[in-house]
C-alpha positions in Angstrom: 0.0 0.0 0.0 1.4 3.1 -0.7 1.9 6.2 1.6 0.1 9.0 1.2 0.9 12.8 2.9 -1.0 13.0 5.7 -3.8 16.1 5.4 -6.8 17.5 7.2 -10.2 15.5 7.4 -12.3 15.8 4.9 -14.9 17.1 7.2 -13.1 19.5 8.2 -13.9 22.5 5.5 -10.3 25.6 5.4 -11.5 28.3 3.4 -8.5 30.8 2.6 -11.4 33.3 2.3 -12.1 33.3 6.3 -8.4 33.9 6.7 -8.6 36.8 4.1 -11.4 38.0 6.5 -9.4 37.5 9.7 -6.7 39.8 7.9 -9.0 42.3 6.7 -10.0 42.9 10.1 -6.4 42.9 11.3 -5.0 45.3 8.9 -8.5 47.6 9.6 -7.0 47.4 13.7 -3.6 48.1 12.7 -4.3 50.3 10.0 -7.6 51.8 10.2 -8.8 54.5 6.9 -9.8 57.7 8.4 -10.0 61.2 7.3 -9.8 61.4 3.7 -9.3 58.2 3.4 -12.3 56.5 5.3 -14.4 58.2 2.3 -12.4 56.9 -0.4 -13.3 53.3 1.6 -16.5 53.6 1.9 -17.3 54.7 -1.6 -15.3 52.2 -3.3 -17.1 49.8 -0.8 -20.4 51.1 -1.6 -19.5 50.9 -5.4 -18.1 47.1 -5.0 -21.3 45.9 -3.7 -23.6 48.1 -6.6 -21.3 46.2 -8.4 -22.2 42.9 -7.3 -25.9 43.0 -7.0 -25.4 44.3 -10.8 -23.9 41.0 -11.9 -26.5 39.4 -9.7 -29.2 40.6 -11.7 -27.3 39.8 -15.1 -27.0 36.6 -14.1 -30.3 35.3 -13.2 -32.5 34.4 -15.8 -35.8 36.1 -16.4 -37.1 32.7 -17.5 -35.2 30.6 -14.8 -37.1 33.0 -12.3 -40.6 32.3 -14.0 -39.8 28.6 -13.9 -39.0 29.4 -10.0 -42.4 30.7 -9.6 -43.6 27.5 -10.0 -42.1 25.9 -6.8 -44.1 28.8 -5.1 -44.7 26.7 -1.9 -41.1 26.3 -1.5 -40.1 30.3 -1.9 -42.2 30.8 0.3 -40.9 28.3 3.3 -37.8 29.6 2.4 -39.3 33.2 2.9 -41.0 32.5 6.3 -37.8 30.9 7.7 -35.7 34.0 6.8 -38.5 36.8 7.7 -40.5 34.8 10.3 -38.5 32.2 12.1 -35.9 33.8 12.3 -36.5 37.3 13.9 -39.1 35.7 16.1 -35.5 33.6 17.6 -33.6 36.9 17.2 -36.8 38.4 19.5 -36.6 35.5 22.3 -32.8 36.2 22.8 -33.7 39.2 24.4 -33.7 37.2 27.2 -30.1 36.9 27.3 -29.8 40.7 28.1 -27.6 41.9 30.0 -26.3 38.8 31.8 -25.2 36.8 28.3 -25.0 39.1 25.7 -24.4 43.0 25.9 -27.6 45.9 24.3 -25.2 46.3 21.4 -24.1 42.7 20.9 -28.1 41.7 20.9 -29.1 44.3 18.2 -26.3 42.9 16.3 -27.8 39.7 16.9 -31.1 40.6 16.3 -29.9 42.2 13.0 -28.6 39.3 11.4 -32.0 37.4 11.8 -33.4 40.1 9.5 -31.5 39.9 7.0 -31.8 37.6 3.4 -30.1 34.2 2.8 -27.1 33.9 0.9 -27.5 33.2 -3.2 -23.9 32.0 -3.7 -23.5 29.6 -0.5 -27.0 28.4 -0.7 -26.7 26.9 -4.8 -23.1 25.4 -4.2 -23.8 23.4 -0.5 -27.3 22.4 -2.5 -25.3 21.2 -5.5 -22.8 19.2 -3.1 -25.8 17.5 -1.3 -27.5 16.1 -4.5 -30.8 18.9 -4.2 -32.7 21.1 -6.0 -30.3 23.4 -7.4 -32.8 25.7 -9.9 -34.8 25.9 -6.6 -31.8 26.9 -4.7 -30.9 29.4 -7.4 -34.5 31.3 -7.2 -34.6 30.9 -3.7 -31.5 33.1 -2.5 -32.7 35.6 -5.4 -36.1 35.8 -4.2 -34.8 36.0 -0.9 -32.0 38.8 -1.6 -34.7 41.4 -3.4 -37.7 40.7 -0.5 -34.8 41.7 1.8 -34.1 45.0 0.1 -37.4 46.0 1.6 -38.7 43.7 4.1 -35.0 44.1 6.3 -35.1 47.8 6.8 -38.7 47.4 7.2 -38.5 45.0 10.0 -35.5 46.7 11.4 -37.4 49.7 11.8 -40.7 48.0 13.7 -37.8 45.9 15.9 -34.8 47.8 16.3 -36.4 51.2 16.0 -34.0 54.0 17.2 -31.2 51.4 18.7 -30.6 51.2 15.1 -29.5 54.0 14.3 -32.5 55.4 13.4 -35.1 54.5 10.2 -36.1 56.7 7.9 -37.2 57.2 4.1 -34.1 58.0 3.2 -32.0 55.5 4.7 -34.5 52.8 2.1 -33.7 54.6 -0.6 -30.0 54.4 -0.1 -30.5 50.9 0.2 -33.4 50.3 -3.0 -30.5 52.4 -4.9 -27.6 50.5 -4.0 -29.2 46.7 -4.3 -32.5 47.2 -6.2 -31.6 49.6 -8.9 -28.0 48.1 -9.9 -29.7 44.3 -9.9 -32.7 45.7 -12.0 -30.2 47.1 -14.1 -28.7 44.1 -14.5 -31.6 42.3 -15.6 -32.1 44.6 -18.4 -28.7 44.6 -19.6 -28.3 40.5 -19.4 -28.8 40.1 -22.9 -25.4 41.6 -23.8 -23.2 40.7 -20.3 -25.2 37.4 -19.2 -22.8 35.5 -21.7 -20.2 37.2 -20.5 -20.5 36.1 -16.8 -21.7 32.4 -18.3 -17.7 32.2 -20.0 -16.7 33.8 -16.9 -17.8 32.3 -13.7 -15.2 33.4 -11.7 -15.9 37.5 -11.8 -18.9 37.3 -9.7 -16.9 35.0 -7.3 -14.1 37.6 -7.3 -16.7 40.6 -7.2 -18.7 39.4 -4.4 -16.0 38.2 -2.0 -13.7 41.7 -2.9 -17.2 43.7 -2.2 -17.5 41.8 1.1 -13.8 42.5 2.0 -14.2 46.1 1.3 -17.4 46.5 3.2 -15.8 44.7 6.1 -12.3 46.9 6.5 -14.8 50.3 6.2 -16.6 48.8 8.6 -13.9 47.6 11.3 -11.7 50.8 10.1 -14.4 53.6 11.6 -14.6 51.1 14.6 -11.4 50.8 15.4 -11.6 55.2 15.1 -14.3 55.5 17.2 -13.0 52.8 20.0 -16.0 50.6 19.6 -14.4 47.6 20.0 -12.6 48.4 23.6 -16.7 47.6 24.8 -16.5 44.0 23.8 -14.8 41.6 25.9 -13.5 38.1 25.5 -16.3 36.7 27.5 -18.8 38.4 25.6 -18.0 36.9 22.4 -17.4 33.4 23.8 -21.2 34.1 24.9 -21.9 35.1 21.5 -20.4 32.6 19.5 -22.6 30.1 21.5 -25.5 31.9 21.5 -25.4 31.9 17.6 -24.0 27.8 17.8 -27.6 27.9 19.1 -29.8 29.9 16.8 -28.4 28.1 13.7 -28.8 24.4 15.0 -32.4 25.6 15.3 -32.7 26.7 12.1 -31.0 23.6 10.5 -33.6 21.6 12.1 -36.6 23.6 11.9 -36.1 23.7 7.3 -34.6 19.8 7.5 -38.0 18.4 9.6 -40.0 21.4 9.4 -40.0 21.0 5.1 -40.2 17.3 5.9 -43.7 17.9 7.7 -44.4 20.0 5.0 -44.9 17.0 2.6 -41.5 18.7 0.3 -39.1 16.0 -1.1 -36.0 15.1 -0.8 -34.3 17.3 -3.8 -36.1 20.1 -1.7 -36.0 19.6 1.8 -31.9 20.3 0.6 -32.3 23.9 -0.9 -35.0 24.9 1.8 -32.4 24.0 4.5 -29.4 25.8 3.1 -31.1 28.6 1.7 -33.2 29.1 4.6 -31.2 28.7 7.4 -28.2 31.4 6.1 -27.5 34.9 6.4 -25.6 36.8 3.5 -22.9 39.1 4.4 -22.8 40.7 0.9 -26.6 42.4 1.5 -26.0 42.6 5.5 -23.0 44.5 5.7 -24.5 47.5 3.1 -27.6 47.8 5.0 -25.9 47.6 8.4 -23.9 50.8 7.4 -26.7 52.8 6.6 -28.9 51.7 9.5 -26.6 51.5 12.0 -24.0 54.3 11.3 -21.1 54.9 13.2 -22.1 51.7 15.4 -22.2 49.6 12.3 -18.5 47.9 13.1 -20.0 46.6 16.3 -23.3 45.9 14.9 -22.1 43.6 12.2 -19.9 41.9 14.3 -22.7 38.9 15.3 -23.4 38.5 11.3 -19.4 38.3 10.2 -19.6 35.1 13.2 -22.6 33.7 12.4 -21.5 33.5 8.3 -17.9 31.6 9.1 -20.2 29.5 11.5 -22.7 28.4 9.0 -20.2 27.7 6.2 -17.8 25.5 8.1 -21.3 23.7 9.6 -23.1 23.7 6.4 -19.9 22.4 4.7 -19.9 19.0 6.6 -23.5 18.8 6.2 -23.6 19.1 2.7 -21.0 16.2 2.4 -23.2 13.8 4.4 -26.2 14.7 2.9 -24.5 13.9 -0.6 -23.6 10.5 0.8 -26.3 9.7 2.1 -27.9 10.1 -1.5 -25.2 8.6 -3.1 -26.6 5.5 -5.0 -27.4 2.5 -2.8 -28.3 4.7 0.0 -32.0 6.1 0.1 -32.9 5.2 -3.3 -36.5 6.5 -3.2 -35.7 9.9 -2.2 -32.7 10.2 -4.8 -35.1 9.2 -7.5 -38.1 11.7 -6.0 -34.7 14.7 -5.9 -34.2 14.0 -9.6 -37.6 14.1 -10.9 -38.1 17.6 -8.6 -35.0 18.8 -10.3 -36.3 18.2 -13.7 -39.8 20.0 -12.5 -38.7 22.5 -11.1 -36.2 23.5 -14.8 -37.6 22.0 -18.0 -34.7 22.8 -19.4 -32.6 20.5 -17.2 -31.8 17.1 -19.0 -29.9 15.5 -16.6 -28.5 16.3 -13.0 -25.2 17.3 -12.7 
C-alpha cells in the first residue's frame, strides 16, 4: 500500500477566504482609513457591492425566475424561515440581556436574523448534497430582493431607534444600491449574461472583494471610534454560543419542518441551506446605513454567524450527498431527480 501525505479530514472545511477575512480585520485594527481616506473606503465599498448585486441581476435568468415561480410553496418556506423564524428567535434572545449578551451585541444579533439568505452559498452546499439546485438558485434571489425591503422594514418595527434610526431616506439608499444596480442588470443580461456564463469566476471575485471592502470600512471607523474596547472576550465566547444555538435551530426547523411540509428530498436540501443562512454581501451594506457609526460593532454577530454556517453547512452538505449517493435512500434520490427536472424543464440531466 502506498503512503500517502497526511492532510486535514475531509470534514473538516479551510476556506482561505475566512483567513482573508481575519486579515481584513487585522490590517483595519492596525491600519484603520480615516479622514480622507475612510471616504475613499466607503465609496469604493459602496460601489463594490452596486457592483455585485449588478452582476446578480445579469445573471439570473428572467425565465429561470418564471420557472421558480412555479415551486411557489417552497419560496415561500424559504421566505418564512428567513423573515418569520428567524427574527421571532432573534426576538426571544432578548432574554439573554444583560447577563449573556451585551444591548449592542443583541441588536447585532437581532440584526442578522433580518436579513436575506445567501444566493452563492446556498446553490453550491445544495449542489454538493445532490438537491434542488434551480430551486436553490431562485430561492437566494427571491430572498435577496424581499430583503431589500422587508429588512429595513423589519429593522425599523424591531430595532427602531437602537438602530440607528429608520427613515425614508436610509430605504432609498438601500433600494438604490441593491435594487436599482440588480434591475439594471436584468435589463442589460442580454449583452453581459454571456459574459458572466464564460466567466464564472468575476462574480466569485466581485462578491467576495465587495465583502472585503465592506468589512475593513466597517472595522476601520470602529477601530476610530473605540467601539471595539466595549466587547470583551467573555462576551463573544457568549456570543459565538449563542449563535452555535440559533443556527442548529434553524437547521432543524427547514430539514424536519420542510419534511412535515410533505417537500421531497431534492427540496427539503435547498429549503435547508437557503433558509437557514445569512448573507454578508446584503447585511453588511444595510448595516452601514442603518446603524452608522455603530455599524462595526453591529455587524460583528453576522461576520460570526457567516464563518459558522459555512464551516457547519460544509460538513453537512458532504453527508447529505452521501447519504444520496446510490445504494443509499434510493427512493428519495429518485423523488430529488424528478423535482429537479420539474422544477427546470430545461434540465436534462442532474449534474
Amino acid at each position: 500500500m502506498s503512503r500517502r501525505t497526511p492532510k486535514l479530514p475531509s470534514w473538516l472545511p479551510v476556506d482561505p477566504y475566512i483567513l482573508a477575512l481575519l486579515g481584513t480585520v487585522g490590517i483595519a485594527a492596525l491600519l484603520p482609513a480615516s479622514g480622507p481616506a475612510a471616504h475613499v473606503a466607503s465609496g469604493a465599498s459602496t460601489g463594490a457591492v452596486a457592483l455585485l448585486f449588478f452582476l446578480y441581476g445579469a445573471r439570473l435568468s428572467t425565465r429561470e425566475a418564471m420557472d421558480g415561480l412555479r415551486h411557489w410553496r417552497l419560496h415561500l418556506t424559504v421566505l418564512a424561515c428567513t423573515f418569520v423564524a428567524f427574527p421571532l428567535l432573534g426576538l426571544a434572545a432578548k432574554g439573554l440581556v444583560p447577563f449573556v449578551l451585551t444591548p449592542d451585541l443583541y441588536n447585532g444579533l437581532l440584526f442578522l436574523c433580518l436579513v436575506p439568505s445567501t444566493i452563492q452559498s446556498s446553490i453550491a452546499f445544495t449542489s454538493i448534497a445532490r438537491g434542488n439546485v434551480p430551486a436553490a438558485i431562485c430561492a437566494g434571489s427571491f430572498s435577496s430582493i424581499a430583503g431589500i425591503l422587508f429588512t429595513p422594514l423589519l429593522a425599523a418595527g424591531l430595532l427602531g431607534n437602537s438602530g440607528g434610526g429608520f427613515s425614508a431616506d436610509s430605504l432609498l439608499k438601500i433600494v438604490l444600491q441593491l435594487l436599482v444596480p440588480f434591475l439594471a442588470g436584468q435589463f442589460l443580461r442580454r449583452w453581459v449574461g454571456g459574459f458572466l456564463v464564460r466567466n464564472k469566476k468575476v462574480l466569485s471575485y466581485v462578491d467576495r472583494g465587495s465583502i472585503l471592502l465592506v468589512v475593513y470600512s466597517a472595522f476601520s471607523e470602529g477601530m476610530v471610534r473605540g467601539i471595539w474596547h466595549q466587547v470583551s472576550a467573555a462576551r463573544l465566547g457568549a456570543l459565538l454560543a449563542v449563535e452555535a444555538v440559533l443556527l442548529a435551530a434553524m437547521l432543524a426547523l427547514t430539514w424536519y419542518g420542510a419534511k412535515r411540509l410533505g417537500f421531497g428530498r431534492g427540496d427539503r436540501i435547498a429549503i435547508q441551506f437557503a433558509g437557514s443562512k445569512k448573507s454578508l454581501a446584503a447585511g453588511l451594506p444595510m448595516a452601514s446605513v442603518l446603524f452608522g457609526p455603530q455599524a462595526s460593532l453591529a455587524v460583528l454577530p453576522l461576520m460570526l454567524f457567516h464563518q459558522m454556517q459555512l464551516m457547519v453547512c460544509a460538513v453537512i452538505a458532504k453527508r447529505r450527498a452521501r447519504d444520496g449517493a446510490p445504494g443509499h435512500q434510493r427512493d428519495d434520490q429518485e423523488t430529488s431527480v424528478a423535482e429537479l427536472a420539474q422544477a427546470s424543464p430545461r434540465v436534462s440531466r442532474p449534474t
